[in-house]
N, C-alpha and C positions, 0 to 999 in steps of 0.2 A: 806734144803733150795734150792740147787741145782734143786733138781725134783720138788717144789713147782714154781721156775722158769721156767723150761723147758716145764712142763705141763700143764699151765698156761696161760693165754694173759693177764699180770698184766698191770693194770694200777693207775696214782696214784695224785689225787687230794688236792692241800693246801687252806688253808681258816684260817686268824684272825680271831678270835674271842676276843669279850671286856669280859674277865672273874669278872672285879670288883668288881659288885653285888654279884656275885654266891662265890667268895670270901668273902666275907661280911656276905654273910647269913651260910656258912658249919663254918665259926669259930663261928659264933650265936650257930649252932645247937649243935656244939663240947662243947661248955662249959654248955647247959641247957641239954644236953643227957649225959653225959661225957664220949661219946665216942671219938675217936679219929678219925675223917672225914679229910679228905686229895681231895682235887680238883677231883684226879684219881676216887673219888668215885660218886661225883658229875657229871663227867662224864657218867660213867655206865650206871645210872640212867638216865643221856639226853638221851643217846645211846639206851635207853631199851624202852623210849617212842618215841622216831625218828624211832624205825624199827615196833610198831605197822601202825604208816602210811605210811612206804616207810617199807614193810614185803621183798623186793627183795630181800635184803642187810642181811634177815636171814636166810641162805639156806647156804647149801650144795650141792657138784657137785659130784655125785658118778655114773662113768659108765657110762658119756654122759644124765644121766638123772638128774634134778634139781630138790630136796626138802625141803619145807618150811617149817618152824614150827611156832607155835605159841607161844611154852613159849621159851623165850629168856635164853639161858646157855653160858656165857658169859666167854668166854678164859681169862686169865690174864697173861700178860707174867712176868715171875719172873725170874733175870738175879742172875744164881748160880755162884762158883767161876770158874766151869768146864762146863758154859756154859747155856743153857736158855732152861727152862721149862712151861708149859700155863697149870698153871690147871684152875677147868672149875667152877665159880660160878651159880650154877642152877637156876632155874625159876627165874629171877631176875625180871622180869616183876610186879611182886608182893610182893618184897621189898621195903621197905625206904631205905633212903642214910644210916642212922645211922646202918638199919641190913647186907646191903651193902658192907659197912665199916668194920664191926666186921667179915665179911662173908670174905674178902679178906684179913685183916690179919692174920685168925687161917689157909684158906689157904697157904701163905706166910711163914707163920713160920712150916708148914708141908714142903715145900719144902726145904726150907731150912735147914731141919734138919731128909730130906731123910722119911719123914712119911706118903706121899701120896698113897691112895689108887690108886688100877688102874680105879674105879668110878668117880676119883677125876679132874681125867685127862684125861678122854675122851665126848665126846658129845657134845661139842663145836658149838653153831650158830655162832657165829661173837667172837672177840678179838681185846681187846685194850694192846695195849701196850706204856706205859710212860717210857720215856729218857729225865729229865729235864734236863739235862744240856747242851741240844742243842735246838736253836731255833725251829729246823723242820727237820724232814728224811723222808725217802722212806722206810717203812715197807713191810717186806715180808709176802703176806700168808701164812696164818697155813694152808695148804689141810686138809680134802677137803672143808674149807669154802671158801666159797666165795668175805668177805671181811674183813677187819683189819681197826682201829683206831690206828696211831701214835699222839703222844700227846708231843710238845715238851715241852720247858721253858715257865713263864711266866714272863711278863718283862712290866716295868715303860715305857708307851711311851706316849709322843705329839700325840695329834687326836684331829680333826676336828668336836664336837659338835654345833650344831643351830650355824656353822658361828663364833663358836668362839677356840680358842686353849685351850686344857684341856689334863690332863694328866689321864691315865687312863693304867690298869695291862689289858696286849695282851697274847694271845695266840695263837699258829700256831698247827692248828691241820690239821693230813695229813689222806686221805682216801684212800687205797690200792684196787681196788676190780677187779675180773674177768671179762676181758670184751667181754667172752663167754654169760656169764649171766647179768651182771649191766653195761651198757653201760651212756656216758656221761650225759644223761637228770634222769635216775635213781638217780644215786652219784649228781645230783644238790639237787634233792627235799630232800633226805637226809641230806643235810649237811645243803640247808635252815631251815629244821626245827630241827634239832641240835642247828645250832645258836639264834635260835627263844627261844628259852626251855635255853639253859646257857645264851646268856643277859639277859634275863626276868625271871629269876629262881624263882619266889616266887612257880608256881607250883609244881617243884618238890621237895620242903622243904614241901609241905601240909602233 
């Protein structure tokens, strides 16, 4: 974390998001798939079609040189008792939430119980990592990506729809990224269309 720091020009951007709908529709798809879908999944999924049109934000910095990829392999941070691990969910671009889902928790329960390959855990574009039980943080880069998704709580708040007070489930999502490489109009268009894709989530339940 230290040299992820020092080697680095981190910067790090916050944005609410109205999760309500996209909540609404992953417990729909939870009970007609029976798999078990969790927001963090729902997530991925925005994240995997936000970085086909903002590609900046899937790269890697090796050597002073920038490289992009096309299929998105997606870090997950998993907090062990001795400390935090990211293995890597692969081509995730060409996933549903539902295989998404199933794809992060036989992850999850590989680290957790010391089984991950060294495949498993490396080749990383981008990485999310979820801390519900705080509103919002400043995540640190995994090197050599270039940028991180913190995800904090989601929470009942007062919002101002058409003019009127309405209550609705928020989320503070934080963007971390190098600003060797994604500088502040990059991390805008990203995170615009992030929130475009989870308020309006019927696309990515198709």
């Amino acid at each position: 974390m230290r040299n992820s720091l020092s080697q680095t020009a981190q910067l790090s951007y916050f944005l609410e998001v109205d999760v309500t709908e996209a909540q609404r529709m992953r417990r729909e798809a939870a009970r007609e798939s029976g798999v078990s879908i969790n927001m963090a999944s729902v997530l991925i999924k925005a994240c995997a079609e936000s970085l086909k049109r903002v590609p900046a934000l899937n790269s890697i910095l090796v050597d002073g040189n920038v490289m992009y990829f096309d299929e998105v392999n997606m870090g997950v941070a998993v907090a062990l008792d001795d400390g935090l691990i990211v293995p890597v969910l692969k081509d995730v671009q060409d996933k549903s939430i539902a295989e998404i889902a199933e794809g992060v928790q036989q992850l999850s329960e590989k680290a957790r119980t010391g089984h991950l390959s060294s495949s498993e855990i490396s080749g990383g574009t981008f990485t999310i990592s979820v801390l519900g039980v705080v509103d919002g943080f400043t995540p640190i880069l995994n090197p050599p990506q270039n940028a991180l998704l913190g995800v904090g709580r989601s929470v009942q708040k007062p919002v101002v729809r058409g003019g009127e007070i309405v209550v609705r489930e928020m989320m503070t999502l934080s963007l971390t990224g190098d600003h060797q490489v994604i500088d502040g109009a990059i991390a805008a268009r990203f995170f615009r269309r992030l929130q475009q894709l989870v308020e309006r989530p019927a696309a990515l339940f198709g």
